[in-house]
Residue, then its C-alpha position, 0 to 999 in steps of 0.5 A: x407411380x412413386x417416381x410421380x409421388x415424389x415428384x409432387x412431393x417436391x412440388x415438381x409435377x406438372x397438371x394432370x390432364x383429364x379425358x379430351x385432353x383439358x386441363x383438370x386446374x382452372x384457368x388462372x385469371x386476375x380480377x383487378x379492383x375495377x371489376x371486384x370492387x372490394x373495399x380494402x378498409x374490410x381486410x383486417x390490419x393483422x392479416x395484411x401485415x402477415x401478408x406483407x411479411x410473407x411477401x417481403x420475405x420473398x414468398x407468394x401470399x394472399x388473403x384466402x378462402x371464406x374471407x375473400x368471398x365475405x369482401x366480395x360480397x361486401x361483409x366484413x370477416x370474422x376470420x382472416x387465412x392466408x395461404x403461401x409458398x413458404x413451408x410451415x417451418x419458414x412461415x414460424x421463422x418470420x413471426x415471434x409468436x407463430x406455432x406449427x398445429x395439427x396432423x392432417x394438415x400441418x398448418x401455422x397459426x401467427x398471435x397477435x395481441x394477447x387476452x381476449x384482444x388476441x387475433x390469431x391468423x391462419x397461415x396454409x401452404x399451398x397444397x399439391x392435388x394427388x390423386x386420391x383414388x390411385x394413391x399407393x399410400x394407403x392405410x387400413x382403419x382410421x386416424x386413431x387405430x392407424x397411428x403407426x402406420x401413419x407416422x412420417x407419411x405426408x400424404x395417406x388415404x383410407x380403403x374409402x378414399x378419405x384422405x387422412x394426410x395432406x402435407x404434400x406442397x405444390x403450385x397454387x393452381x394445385x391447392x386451388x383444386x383441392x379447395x371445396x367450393x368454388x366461392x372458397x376458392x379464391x385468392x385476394x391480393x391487398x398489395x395490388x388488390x388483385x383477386x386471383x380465380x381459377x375456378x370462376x367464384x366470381x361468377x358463382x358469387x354473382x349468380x349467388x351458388x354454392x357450387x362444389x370443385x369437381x365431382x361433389x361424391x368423390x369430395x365428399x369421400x375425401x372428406x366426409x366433414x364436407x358435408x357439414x360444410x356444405x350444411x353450413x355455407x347454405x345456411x350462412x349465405x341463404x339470407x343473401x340469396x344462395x343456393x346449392x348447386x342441384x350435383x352439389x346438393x344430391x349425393x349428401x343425404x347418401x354420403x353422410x354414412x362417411x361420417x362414422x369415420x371421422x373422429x368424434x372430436x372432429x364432429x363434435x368441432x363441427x357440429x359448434x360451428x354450425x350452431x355459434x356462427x350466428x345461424x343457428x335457426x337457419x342452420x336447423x331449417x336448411x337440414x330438414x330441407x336437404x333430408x339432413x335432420x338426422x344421422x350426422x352426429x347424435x347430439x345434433x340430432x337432438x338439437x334439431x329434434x327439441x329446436x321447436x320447442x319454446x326453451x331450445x328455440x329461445x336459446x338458439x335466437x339468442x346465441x345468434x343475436x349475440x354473435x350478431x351483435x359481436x358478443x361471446x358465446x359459450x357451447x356449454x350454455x347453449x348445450x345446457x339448454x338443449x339437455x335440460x330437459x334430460x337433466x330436469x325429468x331425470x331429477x324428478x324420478x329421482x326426487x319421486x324415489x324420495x333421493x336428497x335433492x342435491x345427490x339426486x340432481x348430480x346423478x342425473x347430470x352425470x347420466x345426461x352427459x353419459x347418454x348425450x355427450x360421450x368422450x369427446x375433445x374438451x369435455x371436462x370444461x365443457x362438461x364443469x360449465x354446464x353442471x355449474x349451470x343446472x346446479x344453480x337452477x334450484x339455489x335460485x329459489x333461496x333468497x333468504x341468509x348469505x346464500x344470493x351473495x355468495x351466488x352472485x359472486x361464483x364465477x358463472x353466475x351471470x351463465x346461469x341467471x341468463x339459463x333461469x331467465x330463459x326459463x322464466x321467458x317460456x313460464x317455467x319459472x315465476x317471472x318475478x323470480x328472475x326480475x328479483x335476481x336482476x336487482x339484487x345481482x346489479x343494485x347496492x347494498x341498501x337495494x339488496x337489504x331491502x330485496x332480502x326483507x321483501x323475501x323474506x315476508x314473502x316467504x312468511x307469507x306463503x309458510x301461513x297460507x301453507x300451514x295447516x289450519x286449526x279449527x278452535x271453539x268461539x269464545x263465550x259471549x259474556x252477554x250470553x247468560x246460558x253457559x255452554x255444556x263441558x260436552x260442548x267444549x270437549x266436542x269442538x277443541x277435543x280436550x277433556x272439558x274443564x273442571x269448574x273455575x271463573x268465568x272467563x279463567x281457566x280451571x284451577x289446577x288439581x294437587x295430587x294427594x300423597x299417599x301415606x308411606x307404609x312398612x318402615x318408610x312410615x318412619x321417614x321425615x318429611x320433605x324439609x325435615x333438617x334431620x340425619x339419616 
């Protein structure tokens, strides 16, 4: 046995055999141009010249995965991997701007461009296929509580079979078999444009099934985030007509247990993927169709829990209308959304309890995050967007002073006007609310000016119709001979009557009579007296 690891260490065994003596790789086949047909204006110039450079440097490299079965079925990818013979260390050597990432699996990410304009490449090495089930390597509890035991090993596995290394090199026909799905098994050749297929996902592609490579309960073992994955494939490609193949679909719903092993972090990666790929909706229809609606990650559940609702369901078209049409999408803006409902009603027990506003609002926010979101990978940033957002929620109502041009200059202005436009769409704000905030957020200086002044009568207008009304005592008609009684005027206004005076004026106003000073103040002068005491 470790004579046989080492060997695959090295890349030097030969394929396994199953039982009847076949051949557990596929067989290797090449499809030219003529039979695939890919349109090698889709392959993205960045991921062709890393292929190239690869390739001139004496390596076997190939555009690979998901992106080759996007070009078969005639869309252009959104991601470019490449997969090689060259180590992770001569695939940095060969770019200026290549850096080795990750743990489980070592791979390389090669930048191109730099801001926003920056593409990053994937680079693999071809992996070699273990047997997971008889390896010695294997460790007791998880990537986190067995960060030393893990330290050196290339490869490893858990008491479950979930493989928690995987930088074991070998053939390509080897990484082949260790790939998930048969469509994602696939290597595209752009200098001579041939497809290489070990696994017949062509075929699969054209009969439009997501079909798993080899037993789906033992590639779910391995990596139970393969579940997510089949969730997510199903949901991409179901406007295209695909399905899971029956053996791929059936062990999920009992699989997902696995999931509690994988790191919180990972899911939560995961779960993103799901969400902003621009199949958000379809994403939520097909786990209630494959019994997966609850039990993959907490938050998740809550996403497809409220997806019905107006507010979520509004929210979720909107992120994949952006996607769709090219534009960035951030988690935190999606996420506000689904746990706004949270913030807002932990706000108003607060507000009942009589709390300040702002202290109260803050304190529900951090007992949302606390409940929903835990400490997971990047929460910090995540968690500032979102508190931006819902902070801004009751400043929207202000619209008087400096207050909306220091608003509209924050940072995450246009996040949070996006959040209040949505609430405005299902009624939960006034309408004319967020079209005001529209103007005033685009128009000049004069636009703004007016739009305050217009705020400003509205809202004197709605202080008078709130103000308490006082009921006063008509006026006498002068017409009228017949004075009213004193009584009269006391009963309605409630002050003492008036004493007497012109019609039409008030009473003249009584002097108060001095009393006459006794004992030795009789001496005193008077008030204005020059005198010297």
């Amino acid at each position: 046995m470790i004579k046989k690891f080492i060997d695959k260490l090295l890349g030097k065994a030969s394929a396994p055999s199953a039982k009847g003596g076949k051949p557990k790789f596929g067989k290797r086949e090449e499809v030219p141009f003529s039979e695939h047909g890919i349109n090698p204006e889709l392959v993205d110039r960045r991921a062709n010249d890393v292929v190239r450079t690869l390739q001139d440097a004496g390596f076997e490299a190939y555009i690979v995965g998901g992106a080759v079965r996007d070009l078969l079925l005639g869309l252009r990818p959104k991601d470019f991997d490449v997969a090689t013979n060259a180590t992770p260390e001569q695939v940095k050597s060969l770019f200026r701007r290549a850096f080795i990432i990750g743990k489980r699996f070592r791979i390389v990410h090669v930048v191109h461009g730099r801001g926003r304009e920056h593409e990053v490449i994937e680079v693999s090495t071809f992996r070699a296929y273990l047997d997971n089930t008889a390896i010695e390597q294997q460790v007791s509890g998880n990537e986190r509580t067995s960060k030393h035991a893990l330290a050196g090993m290339t490869h490893a596995v858990d008491a479950s079979g979930r493989v928690l290394r995987d930088n074991v090199w070998g053939p390509q026909e080897e990484d082949a078999v260790r790939r998930d799905f048969t469509i994602n098994a696939m290597y595209y050749d752009p200098a001579t444009q041939v497809v290489v297929d070990y696994h017949k996902g062509i075929q699969d592609a054209k009969k439009k099934t997501l079909r798993m490579i080899g037993d789906p309960a033992t590639r779910y073992r391995e990596d139970p985030v393969r579940i997510i994955r089949a969730v997510r494939f199903a949901a991409k490609l179901s406007p295209l007509g695909f399905e899971l193949e029956p053996k791929t679909a059936a062990p999920l719903v009992a699989s997902q247990t696995l999931l509690a092993d994988v790191p919180q972090s990972r899911l939560f990666d995961e779960m993103l993927k799901l969400l902003q790929t621009g199949h958000a909706l379809a994403t939520i229809a097909t786990l209630k169709k494959l019994g997966l609606a609850r039990g993959i990650y907490p938050l998740l559940d809550v996403v497809v829990e409220r997806a019905d609702s107006a507010f979520v369901t509004a929210a979720l078209q909107d992120t994949d209308r952006r996607v769709n049409e090219g534009k960035p999408v951030a988690p935190s803006f999606l996420l506000a959304t689904v746990l706004w409902q949270d913030v807002r009603e932990g706000w108003e027990q607060r507000l009942a309890q009589r709390q300040h506003p702002f202290p109260a609002l803050q304190d529900a926010i951090d007992e949302v995050f606390n409940a929903r979101i835990g400490d997971v990978s990047g929460r910090g940033k995540l968690a500032a967007d979102m508190r931006e957002i819902w902070v801004m929620q009751p400043r929207f109502e202000k619209r008087v002073g400096s207050t909306p041009y220091g608003l509209v200059e924050q940072a995450r202005f246009r996040a949070g006007f996006d959040f209040m436009r949505l609430r405005a769409d299902v009624g939960e704000v006034d309408e004319a609310l967020a079209e005001w905030w529209e103007e005033f957020s685009t128009g000049d200086d004069n636009t703004r000016e007016d739009l305050l002044d217009q705020a400003r009568e509205e809202q004197k207008a709605r202080q008078k119709a709130q103000a308490p009304s006082v009921r006063r005592a008509p006026r006498k008609d002068p017409v009228d001979a017949s004075p009213r009684s004193d009584a009269a005027v006391s009963d309605v206004e409630g002050a003492p009557a008036p004493e007497g005076g012109a019609e039409g004026q008030a009473a003249p106003k009584k002097r108060r009579r001095r009393r006459k000073p006794t004992g030795d103040r009789a001496a005193a002068p008077p008030a204005g007296d020059n005198s010297q005491d």
